[in-house]
C-alpha positions as CSV (number, residue, x, y, z in Angstrom):
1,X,80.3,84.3,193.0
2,X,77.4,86.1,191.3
3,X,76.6,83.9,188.2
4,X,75.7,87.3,185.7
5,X,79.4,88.6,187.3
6,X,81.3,86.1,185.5
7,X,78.7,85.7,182.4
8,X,79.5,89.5,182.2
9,X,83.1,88.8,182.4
10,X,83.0,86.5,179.8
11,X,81.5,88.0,177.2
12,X,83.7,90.7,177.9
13,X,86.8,88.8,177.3
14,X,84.7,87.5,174.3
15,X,84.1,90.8,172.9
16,X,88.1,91.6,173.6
17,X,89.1,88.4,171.8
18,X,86.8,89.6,168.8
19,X,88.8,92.9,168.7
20,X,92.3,91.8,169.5
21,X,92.0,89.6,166.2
């Protein structure tokens, strides 16, 4: 797996968390 793929992933799901508060 490409190691800035999932850091990209994650703070996606980051910035998703943020906004589903």
């Amino acid at each position: 797996a490409d190691l800035n793929l999932v850091m990209d992933c994650f703070s996606n799901r980051h910035q998703i968390g943020e906004m589903m508060q």
